[in-house]
PDB file of N, H, CA, C and O in Angstrom:
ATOM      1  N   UNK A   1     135.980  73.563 129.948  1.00  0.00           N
ATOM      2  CA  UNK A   1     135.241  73.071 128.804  1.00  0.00           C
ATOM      3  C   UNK A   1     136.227  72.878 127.646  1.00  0.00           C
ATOM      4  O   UNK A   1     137.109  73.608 127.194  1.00  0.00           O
ATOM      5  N   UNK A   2     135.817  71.729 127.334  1.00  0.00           N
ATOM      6  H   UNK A   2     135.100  71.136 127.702  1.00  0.00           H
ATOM      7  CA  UNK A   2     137.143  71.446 125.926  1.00  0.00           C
ATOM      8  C   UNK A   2     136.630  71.935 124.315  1.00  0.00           C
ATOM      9  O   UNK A   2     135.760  72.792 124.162  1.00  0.00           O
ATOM     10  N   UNK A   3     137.173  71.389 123.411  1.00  0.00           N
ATOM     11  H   UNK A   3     137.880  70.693 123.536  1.00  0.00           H
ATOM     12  CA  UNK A   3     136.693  72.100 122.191  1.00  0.00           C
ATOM     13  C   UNK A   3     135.595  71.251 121.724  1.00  0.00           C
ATOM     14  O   UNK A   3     134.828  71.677 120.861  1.00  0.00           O
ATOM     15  N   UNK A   4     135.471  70.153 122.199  1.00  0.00           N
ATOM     16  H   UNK A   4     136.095  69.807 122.900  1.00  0.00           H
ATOM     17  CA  UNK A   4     134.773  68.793 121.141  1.00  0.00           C
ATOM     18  C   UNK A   4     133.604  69.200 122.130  1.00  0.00           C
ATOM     19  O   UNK A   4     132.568  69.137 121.469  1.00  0.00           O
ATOM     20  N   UNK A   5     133.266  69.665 123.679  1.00  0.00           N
ATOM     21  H   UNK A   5     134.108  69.716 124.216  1.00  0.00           H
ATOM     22  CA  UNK A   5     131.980  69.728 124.306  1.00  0.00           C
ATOM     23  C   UNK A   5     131.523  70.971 123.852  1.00  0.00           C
ATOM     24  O   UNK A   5     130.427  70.977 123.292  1.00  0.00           O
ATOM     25  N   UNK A   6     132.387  72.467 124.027  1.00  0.00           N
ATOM     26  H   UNK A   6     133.278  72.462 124.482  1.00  0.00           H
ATOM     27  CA  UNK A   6     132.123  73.194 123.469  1.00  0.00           C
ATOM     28  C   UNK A   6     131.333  73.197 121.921  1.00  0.00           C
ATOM     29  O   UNK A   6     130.266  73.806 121.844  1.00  0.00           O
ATOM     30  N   UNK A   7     131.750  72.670 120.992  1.00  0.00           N
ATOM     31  H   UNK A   7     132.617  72.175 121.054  1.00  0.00           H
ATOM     32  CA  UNK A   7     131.200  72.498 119.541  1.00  0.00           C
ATOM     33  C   UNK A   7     129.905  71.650 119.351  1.00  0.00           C
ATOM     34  O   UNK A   7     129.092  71.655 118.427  1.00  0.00           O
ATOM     35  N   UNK A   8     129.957  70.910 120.517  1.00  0.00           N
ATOM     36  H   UNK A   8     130.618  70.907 121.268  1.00  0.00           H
ATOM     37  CA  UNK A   8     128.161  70.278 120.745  1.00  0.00           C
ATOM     38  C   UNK A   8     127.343  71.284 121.192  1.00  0.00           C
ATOM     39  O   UNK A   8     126.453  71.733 120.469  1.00  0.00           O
ATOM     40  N   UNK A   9     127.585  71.767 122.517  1.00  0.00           N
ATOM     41  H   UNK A   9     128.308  71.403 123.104  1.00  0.00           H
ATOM     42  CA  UNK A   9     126.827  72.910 122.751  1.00  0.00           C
ATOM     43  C   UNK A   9     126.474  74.227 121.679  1.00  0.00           C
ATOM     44  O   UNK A   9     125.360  74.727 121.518  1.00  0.00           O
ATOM     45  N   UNK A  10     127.780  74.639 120.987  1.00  0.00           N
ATOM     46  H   UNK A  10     128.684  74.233 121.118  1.00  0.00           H
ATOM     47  CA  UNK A  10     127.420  75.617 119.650  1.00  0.00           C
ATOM     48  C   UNK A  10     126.392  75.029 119.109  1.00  0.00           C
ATOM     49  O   UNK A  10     125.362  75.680 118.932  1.00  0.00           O
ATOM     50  N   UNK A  11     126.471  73.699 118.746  1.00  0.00           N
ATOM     51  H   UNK A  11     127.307  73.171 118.890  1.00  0.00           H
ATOM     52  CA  UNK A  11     125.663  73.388 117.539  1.00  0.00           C
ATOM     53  C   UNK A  11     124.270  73.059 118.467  1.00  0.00           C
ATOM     54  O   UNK A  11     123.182  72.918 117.907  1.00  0.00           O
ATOM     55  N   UNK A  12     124.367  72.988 119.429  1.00  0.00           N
ATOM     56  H   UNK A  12     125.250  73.102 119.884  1.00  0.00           H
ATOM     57  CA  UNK A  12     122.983  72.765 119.911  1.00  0.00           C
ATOM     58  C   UNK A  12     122.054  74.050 120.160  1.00  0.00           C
ATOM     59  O   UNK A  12     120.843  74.174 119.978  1.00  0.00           O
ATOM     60  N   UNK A  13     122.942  74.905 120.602  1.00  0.00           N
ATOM     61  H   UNK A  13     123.925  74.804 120.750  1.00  0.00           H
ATOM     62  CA  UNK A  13     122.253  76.698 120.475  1.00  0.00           C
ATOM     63  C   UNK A  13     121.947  76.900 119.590  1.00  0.00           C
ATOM     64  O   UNK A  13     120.844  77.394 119.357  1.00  0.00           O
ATOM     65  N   UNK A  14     122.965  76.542 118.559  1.00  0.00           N
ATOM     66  H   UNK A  14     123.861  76.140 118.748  1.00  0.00           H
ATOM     67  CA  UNK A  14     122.395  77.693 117.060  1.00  0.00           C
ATOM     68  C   UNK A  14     120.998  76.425 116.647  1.00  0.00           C
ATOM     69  O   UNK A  14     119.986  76.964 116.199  1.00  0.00           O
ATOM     70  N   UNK A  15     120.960  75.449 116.733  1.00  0.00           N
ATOM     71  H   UNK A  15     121.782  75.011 117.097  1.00  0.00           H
ATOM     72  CA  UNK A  15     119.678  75.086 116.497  1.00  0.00           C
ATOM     73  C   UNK A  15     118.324  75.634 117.504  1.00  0.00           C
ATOM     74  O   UNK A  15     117.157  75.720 117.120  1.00  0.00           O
ATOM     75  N   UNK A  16     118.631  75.830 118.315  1.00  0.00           N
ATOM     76  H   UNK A  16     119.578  75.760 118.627  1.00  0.00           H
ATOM     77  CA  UNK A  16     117.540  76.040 119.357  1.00  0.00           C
ATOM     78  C   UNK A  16     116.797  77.422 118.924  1.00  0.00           C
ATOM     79  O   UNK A  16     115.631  77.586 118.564  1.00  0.00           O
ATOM     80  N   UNK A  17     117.948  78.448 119.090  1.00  0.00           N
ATOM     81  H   UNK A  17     118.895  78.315 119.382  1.00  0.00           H
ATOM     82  CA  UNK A  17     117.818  79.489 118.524  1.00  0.00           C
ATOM     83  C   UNK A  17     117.798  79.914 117.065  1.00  0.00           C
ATOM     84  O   UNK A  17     117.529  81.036 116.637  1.00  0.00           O
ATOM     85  N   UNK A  18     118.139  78.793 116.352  1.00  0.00           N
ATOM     86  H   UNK A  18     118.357  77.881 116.700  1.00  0.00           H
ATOM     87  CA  UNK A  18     117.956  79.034 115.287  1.00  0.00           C
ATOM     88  C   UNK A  18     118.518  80.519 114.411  1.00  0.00           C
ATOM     89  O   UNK A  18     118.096  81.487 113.778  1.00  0.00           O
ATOM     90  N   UNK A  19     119.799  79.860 114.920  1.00  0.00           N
ATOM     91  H   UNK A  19     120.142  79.074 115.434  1.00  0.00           H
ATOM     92  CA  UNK A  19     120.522  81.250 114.531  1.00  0.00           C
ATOM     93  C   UNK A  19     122.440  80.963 114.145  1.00  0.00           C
ATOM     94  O   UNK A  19     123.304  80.889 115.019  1.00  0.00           O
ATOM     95  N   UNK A  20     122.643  80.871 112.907  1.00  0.00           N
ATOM     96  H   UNK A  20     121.941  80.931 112.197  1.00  0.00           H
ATOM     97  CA  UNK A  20     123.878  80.094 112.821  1.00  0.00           C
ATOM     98  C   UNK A  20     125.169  80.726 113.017  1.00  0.00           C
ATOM     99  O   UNK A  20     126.297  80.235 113.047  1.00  0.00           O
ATOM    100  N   UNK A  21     124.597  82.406 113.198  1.00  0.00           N
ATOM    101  H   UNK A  21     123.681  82.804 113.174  1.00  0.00           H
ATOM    102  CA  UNK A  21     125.771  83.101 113.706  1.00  0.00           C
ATOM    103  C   UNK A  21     126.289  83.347 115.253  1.00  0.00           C
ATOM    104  O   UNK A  21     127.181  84.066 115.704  1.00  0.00           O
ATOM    105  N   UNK A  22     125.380  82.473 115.856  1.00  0.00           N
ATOM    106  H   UNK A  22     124.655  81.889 115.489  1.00  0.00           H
ATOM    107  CA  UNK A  22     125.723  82.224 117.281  1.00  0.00           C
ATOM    108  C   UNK A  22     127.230  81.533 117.468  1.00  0.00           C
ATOM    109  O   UNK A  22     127.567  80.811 116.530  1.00  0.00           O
ATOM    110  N   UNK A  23     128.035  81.648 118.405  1.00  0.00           N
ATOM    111  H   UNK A  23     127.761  82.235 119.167  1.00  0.00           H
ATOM    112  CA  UNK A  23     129.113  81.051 118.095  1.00  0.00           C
ATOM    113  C   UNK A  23     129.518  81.409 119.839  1.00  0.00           C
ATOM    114  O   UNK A  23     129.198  82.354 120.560  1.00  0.00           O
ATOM    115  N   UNK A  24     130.523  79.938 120.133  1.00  0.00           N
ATOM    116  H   UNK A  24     130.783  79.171 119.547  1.00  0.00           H
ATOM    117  CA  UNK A  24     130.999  79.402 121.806  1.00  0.00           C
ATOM    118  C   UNK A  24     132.523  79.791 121.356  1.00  0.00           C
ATOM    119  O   UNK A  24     132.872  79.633 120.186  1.00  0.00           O
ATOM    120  N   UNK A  25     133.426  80.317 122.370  1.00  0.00           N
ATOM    121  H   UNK A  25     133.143  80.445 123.320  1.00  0.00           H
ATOM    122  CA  UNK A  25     134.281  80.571 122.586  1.00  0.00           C
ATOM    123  C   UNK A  25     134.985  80.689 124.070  1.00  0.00           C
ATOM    124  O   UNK A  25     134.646  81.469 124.959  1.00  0.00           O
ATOM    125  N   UNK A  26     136.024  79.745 124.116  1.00  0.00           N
ATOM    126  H   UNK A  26     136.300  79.111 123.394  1.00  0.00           H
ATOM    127  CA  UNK A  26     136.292  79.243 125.243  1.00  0.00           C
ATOM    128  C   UNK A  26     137.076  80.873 125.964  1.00  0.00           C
ATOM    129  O   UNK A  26     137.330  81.833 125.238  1.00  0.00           O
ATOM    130  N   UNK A  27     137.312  80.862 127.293  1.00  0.00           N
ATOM    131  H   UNK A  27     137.105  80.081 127.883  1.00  0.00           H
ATOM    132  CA  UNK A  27     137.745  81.779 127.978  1.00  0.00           C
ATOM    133  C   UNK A  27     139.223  81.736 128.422  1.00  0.00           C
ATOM    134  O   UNK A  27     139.557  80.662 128.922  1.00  0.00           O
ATOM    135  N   UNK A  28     140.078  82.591 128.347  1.00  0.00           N
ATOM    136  H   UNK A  28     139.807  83.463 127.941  1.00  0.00           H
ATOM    137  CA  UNK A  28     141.497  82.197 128.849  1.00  0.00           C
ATOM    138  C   UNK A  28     141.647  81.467 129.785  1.00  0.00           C
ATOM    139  O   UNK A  28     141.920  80.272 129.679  1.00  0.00           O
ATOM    140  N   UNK A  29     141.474  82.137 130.949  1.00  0.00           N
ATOM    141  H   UNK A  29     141.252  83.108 131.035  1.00  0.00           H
ATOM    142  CA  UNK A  29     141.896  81.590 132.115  1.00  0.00           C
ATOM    143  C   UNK A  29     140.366  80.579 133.058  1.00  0.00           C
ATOM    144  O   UNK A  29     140.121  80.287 134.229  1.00  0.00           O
ATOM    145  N   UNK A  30     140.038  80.470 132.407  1.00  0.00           N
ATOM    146  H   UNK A  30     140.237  80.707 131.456  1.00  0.00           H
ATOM    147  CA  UNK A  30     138.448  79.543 132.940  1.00  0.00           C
ATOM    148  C   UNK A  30     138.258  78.270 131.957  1.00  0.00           C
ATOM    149  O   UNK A  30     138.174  78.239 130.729  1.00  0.00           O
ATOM    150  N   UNK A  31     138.214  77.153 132.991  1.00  0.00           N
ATOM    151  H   UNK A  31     138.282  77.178 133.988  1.00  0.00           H
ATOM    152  CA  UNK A  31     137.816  75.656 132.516  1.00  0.00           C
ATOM    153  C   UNK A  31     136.354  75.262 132.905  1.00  0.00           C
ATOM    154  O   UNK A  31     135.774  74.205 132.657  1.00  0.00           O
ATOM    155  N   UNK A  32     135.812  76.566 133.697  1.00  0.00           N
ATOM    156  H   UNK A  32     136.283  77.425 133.898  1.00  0.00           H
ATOM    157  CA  UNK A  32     134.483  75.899 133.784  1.00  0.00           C
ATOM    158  C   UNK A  32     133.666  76.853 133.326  1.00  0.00           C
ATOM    159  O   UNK A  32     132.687  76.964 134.065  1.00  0.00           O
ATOM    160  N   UNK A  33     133.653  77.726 132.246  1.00  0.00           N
ATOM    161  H   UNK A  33     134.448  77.636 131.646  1.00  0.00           H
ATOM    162  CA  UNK A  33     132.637  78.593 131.515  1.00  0.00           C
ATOM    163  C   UNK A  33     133.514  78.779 129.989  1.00  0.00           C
ATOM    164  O   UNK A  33     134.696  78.565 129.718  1.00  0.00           O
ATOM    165  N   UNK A  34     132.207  79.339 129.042  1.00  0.00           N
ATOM    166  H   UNK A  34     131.247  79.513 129.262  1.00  0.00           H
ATOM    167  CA  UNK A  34     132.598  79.721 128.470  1.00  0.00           C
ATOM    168  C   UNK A  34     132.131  80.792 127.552  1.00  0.00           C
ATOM    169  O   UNK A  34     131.066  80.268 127.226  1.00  0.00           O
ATOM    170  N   UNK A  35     132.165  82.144 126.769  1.00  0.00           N
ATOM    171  H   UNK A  35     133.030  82.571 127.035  1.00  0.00           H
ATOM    172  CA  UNK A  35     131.971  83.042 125.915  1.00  0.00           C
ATOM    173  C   UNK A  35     130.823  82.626 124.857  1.00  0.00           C
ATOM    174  O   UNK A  35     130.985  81.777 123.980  1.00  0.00           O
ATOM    175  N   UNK A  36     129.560  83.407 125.093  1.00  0.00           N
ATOM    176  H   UNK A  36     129.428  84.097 125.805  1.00  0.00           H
ATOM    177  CA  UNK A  36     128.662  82.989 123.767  1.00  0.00           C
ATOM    178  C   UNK A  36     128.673  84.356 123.010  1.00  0.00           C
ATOM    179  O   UNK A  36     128.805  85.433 123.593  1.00  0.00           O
ATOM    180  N   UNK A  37     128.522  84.218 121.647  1.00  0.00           N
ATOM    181  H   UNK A  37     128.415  83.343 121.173  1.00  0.00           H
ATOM    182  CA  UNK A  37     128.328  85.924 121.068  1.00  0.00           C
ATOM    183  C   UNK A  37     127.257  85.068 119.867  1.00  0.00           C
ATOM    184  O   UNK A  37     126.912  83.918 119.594  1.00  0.00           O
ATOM    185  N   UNK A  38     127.005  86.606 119.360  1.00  0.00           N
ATOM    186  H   UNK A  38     127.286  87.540 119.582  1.00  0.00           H
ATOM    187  CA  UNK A  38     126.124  86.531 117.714  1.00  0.00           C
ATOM    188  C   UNK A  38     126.682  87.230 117.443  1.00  0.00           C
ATOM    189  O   UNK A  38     127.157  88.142 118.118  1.00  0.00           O
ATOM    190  N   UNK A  39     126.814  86.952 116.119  1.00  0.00           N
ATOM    191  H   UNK A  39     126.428  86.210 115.571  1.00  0.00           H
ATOM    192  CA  UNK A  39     128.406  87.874 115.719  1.00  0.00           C
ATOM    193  C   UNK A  39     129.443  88.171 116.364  1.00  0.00           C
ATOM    194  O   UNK A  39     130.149  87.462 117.082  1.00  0.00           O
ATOM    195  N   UNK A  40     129.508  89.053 116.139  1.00  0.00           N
ATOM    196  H   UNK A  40     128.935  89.628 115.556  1.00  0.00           H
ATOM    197  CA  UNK A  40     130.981  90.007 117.261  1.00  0.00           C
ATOM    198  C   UNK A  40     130.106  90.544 118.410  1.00  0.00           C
ATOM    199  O   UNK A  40     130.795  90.945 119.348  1.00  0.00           O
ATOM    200  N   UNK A  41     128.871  90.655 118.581  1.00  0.00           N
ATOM    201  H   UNK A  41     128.311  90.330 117.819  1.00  0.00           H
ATOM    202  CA  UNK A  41     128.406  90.899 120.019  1.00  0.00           C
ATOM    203  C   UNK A  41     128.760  89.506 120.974  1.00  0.00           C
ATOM    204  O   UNK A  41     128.671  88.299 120.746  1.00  0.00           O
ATOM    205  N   UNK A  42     129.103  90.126 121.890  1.00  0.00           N
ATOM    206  H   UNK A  42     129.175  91.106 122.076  1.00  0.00           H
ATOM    207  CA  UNK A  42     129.141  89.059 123.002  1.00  0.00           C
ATOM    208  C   UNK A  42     127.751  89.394 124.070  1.00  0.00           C
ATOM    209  O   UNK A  42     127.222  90.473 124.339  1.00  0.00           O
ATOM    210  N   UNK A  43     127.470  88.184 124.469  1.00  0.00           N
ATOM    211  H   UNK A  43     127.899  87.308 124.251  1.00  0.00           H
ATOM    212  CA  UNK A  43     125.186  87.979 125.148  1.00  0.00           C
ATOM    213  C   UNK A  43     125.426  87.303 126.008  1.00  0.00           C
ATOM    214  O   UNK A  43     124.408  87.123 126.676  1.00  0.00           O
ATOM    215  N   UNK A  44     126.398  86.710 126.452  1.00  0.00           N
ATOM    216  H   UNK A  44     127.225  86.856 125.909  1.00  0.00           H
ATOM    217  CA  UNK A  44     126.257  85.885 127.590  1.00  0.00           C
ATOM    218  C   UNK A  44     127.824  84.917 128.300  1.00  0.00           C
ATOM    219  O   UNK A  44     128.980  84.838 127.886  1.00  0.00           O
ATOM    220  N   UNK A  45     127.310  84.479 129.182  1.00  0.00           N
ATOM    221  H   UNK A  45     126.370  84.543 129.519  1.00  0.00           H
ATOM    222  CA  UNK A  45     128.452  83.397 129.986  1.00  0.00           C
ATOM    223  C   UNK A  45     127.891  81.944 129.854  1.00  0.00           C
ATOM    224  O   UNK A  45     126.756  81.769 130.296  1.00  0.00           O
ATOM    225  N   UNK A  46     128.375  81.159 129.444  1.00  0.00           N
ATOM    226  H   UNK A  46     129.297  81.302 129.085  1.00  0.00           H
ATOM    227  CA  UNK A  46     127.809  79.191 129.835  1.00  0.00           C
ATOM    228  C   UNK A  46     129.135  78.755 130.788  1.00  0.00           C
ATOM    229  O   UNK A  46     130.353  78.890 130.669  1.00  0.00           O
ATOM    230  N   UNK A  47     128.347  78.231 131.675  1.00  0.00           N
ATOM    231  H   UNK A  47     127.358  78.121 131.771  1.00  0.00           H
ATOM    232  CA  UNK A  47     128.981  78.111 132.835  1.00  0.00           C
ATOM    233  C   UNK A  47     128.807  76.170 133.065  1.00  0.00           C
ATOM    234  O   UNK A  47     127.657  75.742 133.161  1.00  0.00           O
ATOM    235  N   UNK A  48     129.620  75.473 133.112  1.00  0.00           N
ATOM    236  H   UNK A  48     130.555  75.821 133.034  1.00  0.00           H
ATOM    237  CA  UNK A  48     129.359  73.948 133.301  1.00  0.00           C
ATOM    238  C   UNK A  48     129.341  74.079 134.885  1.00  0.00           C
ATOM    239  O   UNK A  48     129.955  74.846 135.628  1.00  0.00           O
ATOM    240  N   UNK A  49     128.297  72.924 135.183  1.00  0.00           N
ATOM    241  H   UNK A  49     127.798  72.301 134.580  1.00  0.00           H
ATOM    242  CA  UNK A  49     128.410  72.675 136.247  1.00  0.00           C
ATOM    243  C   UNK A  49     128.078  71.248 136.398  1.00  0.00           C
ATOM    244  O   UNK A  49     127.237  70.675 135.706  1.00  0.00           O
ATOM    245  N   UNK A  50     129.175  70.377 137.874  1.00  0.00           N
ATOM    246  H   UNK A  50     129.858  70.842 138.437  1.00  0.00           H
ATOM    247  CA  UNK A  50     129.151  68.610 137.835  1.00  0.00           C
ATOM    248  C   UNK A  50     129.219  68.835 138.896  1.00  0.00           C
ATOM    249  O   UNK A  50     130.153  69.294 139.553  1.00  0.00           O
ATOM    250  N   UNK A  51     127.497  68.311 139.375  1.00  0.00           N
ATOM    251  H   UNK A  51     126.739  67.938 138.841  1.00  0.00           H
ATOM    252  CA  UNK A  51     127.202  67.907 140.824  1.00  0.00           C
ATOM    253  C   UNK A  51     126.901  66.506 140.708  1.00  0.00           C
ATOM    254  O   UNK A  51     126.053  66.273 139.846  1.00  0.00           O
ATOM    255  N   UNK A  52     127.430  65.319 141.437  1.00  0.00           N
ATOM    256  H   UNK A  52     128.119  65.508 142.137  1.00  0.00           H
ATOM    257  CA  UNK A  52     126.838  63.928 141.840  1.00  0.00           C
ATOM    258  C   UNK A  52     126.415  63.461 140.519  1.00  0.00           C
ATOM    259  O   UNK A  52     125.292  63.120 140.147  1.00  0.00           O
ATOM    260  N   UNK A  53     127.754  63.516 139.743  1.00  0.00           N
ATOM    261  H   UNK A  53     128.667  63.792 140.045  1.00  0.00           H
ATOM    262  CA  UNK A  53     128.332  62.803 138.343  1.00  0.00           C
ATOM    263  C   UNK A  53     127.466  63.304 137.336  1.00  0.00           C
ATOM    264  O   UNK A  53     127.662  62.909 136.187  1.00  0.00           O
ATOM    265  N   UNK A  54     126.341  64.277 137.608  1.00  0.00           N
ATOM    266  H   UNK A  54     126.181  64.598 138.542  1.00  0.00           H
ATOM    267  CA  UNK A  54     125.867  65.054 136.348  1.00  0.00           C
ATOM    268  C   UNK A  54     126.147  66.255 135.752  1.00  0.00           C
ATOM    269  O   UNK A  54     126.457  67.202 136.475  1.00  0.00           O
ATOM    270  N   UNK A  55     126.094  66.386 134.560  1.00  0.00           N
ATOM    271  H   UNK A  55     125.842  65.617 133.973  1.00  0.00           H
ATOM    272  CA  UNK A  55     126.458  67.814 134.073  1.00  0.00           C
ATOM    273  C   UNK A  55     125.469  68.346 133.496  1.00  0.00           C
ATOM    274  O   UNK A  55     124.579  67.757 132.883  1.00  0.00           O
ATOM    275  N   UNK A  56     125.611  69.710 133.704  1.00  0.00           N
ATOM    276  H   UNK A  56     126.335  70.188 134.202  1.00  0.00           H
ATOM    277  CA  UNK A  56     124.591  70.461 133.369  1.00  0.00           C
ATOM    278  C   UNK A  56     125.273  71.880 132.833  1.00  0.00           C
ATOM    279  O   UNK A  56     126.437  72.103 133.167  1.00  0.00           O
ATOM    280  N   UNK A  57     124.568  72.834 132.014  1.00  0.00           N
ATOM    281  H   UNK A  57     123.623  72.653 131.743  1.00  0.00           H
ATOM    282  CA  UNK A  57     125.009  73.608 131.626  1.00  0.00           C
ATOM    283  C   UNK A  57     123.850  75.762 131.923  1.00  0.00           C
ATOM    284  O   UNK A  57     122.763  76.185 131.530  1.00  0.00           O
ATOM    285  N   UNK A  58     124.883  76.301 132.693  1.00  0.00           N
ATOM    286  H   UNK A  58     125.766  75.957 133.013  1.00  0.00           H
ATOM    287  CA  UNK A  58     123.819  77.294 132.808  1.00  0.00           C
ATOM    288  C   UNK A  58     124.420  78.176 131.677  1.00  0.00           C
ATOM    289  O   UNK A  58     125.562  78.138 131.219  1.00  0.00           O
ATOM    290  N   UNK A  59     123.228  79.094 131.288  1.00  0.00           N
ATOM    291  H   UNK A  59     122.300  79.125 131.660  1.00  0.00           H
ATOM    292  CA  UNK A  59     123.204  80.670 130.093  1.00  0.00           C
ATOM    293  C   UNK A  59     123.519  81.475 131.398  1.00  0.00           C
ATOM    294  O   UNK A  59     123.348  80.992 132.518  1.00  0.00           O
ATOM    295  N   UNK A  60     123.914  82.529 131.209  1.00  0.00           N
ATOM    296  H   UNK A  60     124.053  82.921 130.299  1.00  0.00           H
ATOM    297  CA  UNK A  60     124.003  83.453 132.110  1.00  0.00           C
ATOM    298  C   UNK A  60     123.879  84.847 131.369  1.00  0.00           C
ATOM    299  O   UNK A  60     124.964  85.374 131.126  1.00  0.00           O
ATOM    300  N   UNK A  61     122.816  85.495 130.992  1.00  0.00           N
ATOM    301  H   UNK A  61     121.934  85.066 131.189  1.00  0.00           H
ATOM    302  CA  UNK A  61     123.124  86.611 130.051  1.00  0.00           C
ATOM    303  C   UNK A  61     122.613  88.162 130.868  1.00  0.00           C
ATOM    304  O   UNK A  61     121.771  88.166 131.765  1.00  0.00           O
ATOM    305  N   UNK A  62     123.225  89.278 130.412  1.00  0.00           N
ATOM    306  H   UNK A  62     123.909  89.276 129.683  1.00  0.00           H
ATOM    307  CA  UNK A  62     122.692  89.992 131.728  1.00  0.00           C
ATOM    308  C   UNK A  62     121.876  91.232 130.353  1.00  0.00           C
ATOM    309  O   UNK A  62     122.251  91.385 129.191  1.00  0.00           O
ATOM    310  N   UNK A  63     121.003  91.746 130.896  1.00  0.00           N
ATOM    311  H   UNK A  63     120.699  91.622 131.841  1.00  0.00           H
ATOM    312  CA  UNK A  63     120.435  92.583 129.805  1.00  0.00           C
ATOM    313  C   UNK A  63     120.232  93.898 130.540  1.00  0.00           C
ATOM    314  O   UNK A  63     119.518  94.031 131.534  1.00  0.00           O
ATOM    315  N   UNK A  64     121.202  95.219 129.720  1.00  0.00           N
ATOM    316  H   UNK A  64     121.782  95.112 128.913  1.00  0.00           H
ATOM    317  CA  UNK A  64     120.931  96.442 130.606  1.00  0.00           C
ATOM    318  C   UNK A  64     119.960  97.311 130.210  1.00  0.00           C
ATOM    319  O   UNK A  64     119.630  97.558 129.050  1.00  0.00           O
ATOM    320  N   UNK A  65     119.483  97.798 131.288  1.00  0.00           N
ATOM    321  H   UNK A  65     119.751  97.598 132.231  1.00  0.00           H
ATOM    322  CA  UNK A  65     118.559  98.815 130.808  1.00  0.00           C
ATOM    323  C   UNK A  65     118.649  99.752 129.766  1.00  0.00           C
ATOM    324  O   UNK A  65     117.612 100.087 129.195  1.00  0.00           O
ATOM    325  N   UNK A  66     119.970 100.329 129.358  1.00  0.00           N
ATOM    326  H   UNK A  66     120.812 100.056 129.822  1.00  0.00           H
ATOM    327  CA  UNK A  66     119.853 101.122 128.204  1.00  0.00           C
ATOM    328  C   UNK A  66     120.030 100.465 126.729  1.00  0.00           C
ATOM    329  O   UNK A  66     120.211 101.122 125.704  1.00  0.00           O
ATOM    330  N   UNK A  67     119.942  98.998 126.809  1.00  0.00           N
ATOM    331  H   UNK A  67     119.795  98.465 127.642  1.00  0.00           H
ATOM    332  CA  UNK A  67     119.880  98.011 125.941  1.00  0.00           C
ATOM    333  C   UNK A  67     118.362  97.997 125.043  1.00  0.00           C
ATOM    334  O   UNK A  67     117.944  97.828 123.898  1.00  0.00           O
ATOM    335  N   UNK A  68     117.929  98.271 126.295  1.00  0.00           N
ATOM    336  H   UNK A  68     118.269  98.408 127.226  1.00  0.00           H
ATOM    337  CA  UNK A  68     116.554  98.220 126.018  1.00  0.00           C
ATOM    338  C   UNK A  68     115.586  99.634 124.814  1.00  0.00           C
ATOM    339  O   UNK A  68     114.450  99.615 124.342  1.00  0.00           O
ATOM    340  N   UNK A  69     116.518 100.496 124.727  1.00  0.00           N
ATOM    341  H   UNK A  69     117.442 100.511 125.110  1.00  0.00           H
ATOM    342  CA  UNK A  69     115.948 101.730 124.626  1.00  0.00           C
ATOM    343  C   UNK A  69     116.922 101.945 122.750  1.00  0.00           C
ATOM    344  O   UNK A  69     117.065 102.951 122.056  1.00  0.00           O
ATOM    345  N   UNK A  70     117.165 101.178 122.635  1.00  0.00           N
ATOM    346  H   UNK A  70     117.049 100.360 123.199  1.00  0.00           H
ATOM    347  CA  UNK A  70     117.435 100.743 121.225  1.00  0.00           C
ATOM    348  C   UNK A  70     116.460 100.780 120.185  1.00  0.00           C
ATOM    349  O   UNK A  70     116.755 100.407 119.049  1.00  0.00           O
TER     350      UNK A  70
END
């Protein structure tokens, strides 16, 4: 993922979610995902995926049980 697709997708989360401290950050060694946080928490993986010339984009966020008890 480059910086100019990356910065569409930011700006398309933080609208969705409606949340402007959401923020995409690309991964060292990975061209096909990348780092979502709110704030300095990090919530998830976006993972590109190009099957039969389309792209698509998955969330991948994992939520632990003692997350919950917050």
């Amino acid at each position: 993922m480059d910086k100019q697709e990356i910065a569409k997708l930011q700006g398309y989360l933080r609208k969705k979610f409606n949340n402007p401290t959401l923020r995409i950050e690309a991964r060292p060694r990975k061209k096909d995902s990348a780092e979502v946080f709110i704030g300095d928490e990090f919530i998830a993986v976006l993972f590109r995926d190009e099957e039969d010339g389309e792209i698509s984009w998955n969330l991948q966020m994992a939520i632990l049980e003692m997350d919950l008890e917050d």
